[in-house]
C-alpha positions as a printed Julia matrix, in Angstrom:
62×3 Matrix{Float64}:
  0.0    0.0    0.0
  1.5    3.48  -0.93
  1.57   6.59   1.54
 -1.66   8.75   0.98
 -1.11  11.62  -0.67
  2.68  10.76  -0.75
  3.61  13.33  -3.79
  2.37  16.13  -1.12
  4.64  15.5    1.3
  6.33  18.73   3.0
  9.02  18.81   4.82
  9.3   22.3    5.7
 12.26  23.67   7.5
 12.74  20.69   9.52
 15.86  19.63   8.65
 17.68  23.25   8.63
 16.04  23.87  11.73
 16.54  20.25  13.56
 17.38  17.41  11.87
 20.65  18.26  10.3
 21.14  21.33  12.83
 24.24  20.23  15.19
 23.14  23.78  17.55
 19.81  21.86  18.19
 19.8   21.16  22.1
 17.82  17.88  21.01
 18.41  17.33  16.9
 22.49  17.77  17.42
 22.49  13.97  17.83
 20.89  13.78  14.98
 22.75  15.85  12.69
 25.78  14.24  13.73
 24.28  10.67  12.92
 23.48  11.98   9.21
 27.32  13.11   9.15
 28.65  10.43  10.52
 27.0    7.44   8.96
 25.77   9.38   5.57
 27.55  12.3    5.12
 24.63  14.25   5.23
 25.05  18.01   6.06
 22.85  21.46   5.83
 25.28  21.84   2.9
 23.94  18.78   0.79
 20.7   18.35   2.48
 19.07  17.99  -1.08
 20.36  14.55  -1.01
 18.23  13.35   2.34
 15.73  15.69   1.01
 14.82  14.15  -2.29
 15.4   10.42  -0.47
 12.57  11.16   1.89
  9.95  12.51  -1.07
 10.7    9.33  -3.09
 10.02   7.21  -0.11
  6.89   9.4    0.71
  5.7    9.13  -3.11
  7.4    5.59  -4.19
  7.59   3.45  -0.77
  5.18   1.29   0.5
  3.32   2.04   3.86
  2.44  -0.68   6.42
């Protein structure tokens, strides 16, 4: 079963402003995971950005 409405999804500023943020009191850990195991900055954020709207529009949902 696909996500509903999985070529809408939005991520906002979520990753700038948590997710790939290393200043975030709580996302830091996360940031540095993305660096770490991916490589995965706020200077090539594109990459994790246009992974997550495949999955939204391409992956299947359980």
């Amino acid at each position: 079963m696909k996500l509903p409405n999985g070529h809408k999804a939005d991520l906002g500023d979520k990753l700038e402003r948590y997710s790939l943020n290393p200043d975030h009191p709580k996302g830091k850990h996360k940031a540095l995971l993305f660096e770490k195991r991916l490589g995965i900055t706020l200077k090539n954020k594109d990459i994790l950005e246009q992974a997550l709207r495949e999955a939204a529009r391409e992956g299947e949902a359980e």
